[in-house]
C-alpha positions in Angstrom: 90.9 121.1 110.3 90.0 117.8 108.9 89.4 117.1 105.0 88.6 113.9 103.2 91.2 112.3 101.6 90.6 111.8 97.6 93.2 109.1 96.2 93.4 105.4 97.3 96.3 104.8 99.4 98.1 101.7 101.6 99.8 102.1 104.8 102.7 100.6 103.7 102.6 101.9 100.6 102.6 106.0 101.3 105.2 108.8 101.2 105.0 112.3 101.0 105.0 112.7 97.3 103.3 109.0 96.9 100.7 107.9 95.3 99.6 111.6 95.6 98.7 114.1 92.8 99.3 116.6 95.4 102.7 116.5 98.1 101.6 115.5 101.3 98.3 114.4 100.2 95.1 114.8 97.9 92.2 116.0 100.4 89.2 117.7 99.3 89.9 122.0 100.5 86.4 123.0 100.0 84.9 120.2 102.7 86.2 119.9 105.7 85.5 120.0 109.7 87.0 122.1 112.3 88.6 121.4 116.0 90.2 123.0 118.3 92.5 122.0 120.9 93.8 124.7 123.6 97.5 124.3 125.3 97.1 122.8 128.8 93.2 121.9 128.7 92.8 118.0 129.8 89.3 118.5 128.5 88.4 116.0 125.3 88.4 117.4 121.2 85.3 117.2 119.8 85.5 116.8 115.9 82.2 116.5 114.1 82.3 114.1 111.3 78.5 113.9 110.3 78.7 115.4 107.4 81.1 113.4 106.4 80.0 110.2 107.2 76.9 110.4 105.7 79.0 111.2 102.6 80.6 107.9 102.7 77.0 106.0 103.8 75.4 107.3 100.5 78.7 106.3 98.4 81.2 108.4 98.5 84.5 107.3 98.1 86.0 107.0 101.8 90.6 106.9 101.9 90.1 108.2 105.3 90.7 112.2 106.6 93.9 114.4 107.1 94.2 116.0 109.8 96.3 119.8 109.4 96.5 123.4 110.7 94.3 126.0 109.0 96.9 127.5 106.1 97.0 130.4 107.9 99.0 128.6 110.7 101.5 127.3 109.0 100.1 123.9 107.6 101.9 121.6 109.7 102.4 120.3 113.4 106.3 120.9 114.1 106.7 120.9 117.7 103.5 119.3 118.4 104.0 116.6 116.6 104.6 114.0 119.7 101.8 115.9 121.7 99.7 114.8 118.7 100.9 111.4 118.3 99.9 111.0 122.2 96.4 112.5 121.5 95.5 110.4 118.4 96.5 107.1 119.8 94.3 107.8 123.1 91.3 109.1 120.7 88.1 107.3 120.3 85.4 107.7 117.6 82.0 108.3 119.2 78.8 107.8 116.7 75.5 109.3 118.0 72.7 107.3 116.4 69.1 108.6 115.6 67.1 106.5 114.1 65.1 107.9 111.3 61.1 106.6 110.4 60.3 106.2 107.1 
């Protein structure tokens, strides 16, 4: 799942309990975006933003998105963690544009 982040932060500047209200992180629960990535499949993760970015086009605030498990799973990424790492810095950001008439 993906969620918007809520509070303001800096890169070198953040910690788990810092400068959140919230450990880990302030994020929005009730918005979010799924993925899913399967064990083994070299195919790509498609996460779909839209929503979200049109969010940020029409002014909202934009701190950037966390990235976590569903609750149910256990919240974090334990063993994946380097598997991640590996995924994230190879991922790209593709934006479909459709241009609207007025």
């Amino acid at each position: 799942m993906t969620h918007c982040a809520q509070t303001a932060w800096g890169r070198d500047k953040v910690t788990w309990t810092m400068p959140w209200k919230r450990l880990g992180g302030d994020f929005d629960s009730l918005r979010c975006s799924w993925y899913m990535a399967l064990p083994g499949r070299k195919r790509p993760v498609v996460l779909d933003i839209t929503k979200t970015v049109r969010a940020w086009q029409h002014g909202r605030d934009n701190y950037g998105l966390f990235l976590k498990r569903p609750d149910a799973e256990g919240d974090g990424f334990l063993g994946e963690r380097e598997r991640l790492r590996e995924a994230l810095n190879s991922a790209r950001v593709v934006f479909y544009f459709t241009p609207v008439r007025e």
